[in-house]
N, C-alpha and C positions, 0 to 999 in steps of 0.2 A: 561202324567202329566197334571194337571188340577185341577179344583175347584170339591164339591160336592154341592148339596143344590138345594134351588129352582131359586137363581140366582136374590135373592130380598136382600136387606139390613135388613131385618130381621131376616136371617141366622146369624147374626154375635150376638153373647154376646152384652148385651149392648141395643140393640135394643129390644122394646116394639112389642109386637105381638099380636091379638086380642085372641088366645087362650091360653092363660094363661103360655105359655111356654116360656123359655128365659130367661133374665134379666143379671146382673152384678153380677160381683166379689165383687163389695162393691167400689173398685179403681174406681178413677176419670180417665179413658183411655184418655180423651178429653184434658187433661191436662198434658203427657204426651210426653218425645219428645219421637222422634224414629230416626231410619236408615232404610233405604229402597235401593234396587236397582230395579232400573226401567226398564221397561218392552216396547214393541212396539215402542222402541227410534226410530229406521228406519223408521218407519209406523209416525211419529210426523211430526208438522210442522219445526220445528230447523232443525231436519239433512235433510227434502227434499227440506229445502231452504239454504244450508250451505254443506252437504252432509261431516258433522263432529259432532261430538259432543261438547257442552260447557267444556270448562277448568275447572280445579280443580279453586276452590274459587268462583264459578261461584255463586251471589246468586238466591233463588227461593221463589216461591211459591206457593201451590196449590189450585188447582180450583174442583169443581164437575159441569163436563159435561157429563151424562154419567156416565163417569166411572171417577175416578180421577187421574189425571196428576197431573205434577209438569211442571210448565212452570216457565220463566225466566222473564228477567224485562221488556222485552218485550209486554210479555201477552204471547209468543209464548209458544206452547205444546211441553217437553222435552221428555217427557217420562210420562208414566203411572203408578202406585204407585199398589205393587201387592196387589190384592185380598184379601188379611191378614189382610189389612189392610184398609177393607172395611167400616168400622167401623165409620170413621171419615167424613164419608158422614154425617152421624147425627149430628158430633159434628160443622160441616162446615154448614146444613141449622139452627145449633143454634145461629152461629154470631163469633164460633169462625173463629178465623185466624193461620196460620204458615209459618214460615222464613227457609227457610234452604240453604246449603251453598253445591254445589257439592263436594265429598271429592277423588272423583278418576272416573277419566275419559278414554276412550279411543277405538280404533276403531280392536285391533288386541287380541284374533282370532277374534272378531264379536262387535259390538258397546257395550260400556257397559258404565253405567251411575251407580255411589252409592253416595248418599246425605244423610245428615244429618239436622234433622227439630227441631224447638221448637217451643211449643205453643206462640200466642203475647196475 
């Protein structure tokens, strides 16, 4: 299981590319909520300083470092936001922002984290 591509943010729709290839659907994706379950929780700063996951209602928000996470009100890193939705790198160094609320949580069989975001 895995990505394909060259591992840039210009693989994604949406993103400008200097050969002519790419572009949108026409849809504003930046504006846009979503759901996501997140990825590398264990690998975060939360569960290797807590060695739990945040509770349902927990709220977030994400960051581009790297790669994108959703951290908490902390600043702390929850978990990472897959690859699908890589997209929102561009919409995030445009000035957007988004909120989102953890919707199910939990550590059994394996930590799992799923939130829901909306653009602010």
């Amino acid at each position: 299981m895995g990505s394909s591509g060259s591992g840039k943010f210009t693989d994604y729709s949406g993103a400008k590319k200097t050969d002519g290839t790419g572009g949108s659907s026409g849809s504003d994706r930046c504006s846009q909520a979503f759901s996501a379950k997140l990825e590398e929780i264990e690998q975060c700063d939360f569960f290797s300083a807590n060695n739990t996951v945040p509770a349902a209602d927990t709220v977030l928000s994400i960051m581009l470092e790297g790669r994108i996470f959703a951290t908490n009100g902390n600043g702390m890193k929850i978990g990472a936001l897959p690859t699908s939705l890589n997209y929102l790198a561009g919409c995030l160094k445009e000035g957007k922002t988004y909120v989102g609320v953890v919707t199910e949580s939990g550590l059994q069989p394996f930590a799992f984290i799923t939130a829901d975001f909306t653009p602010q």
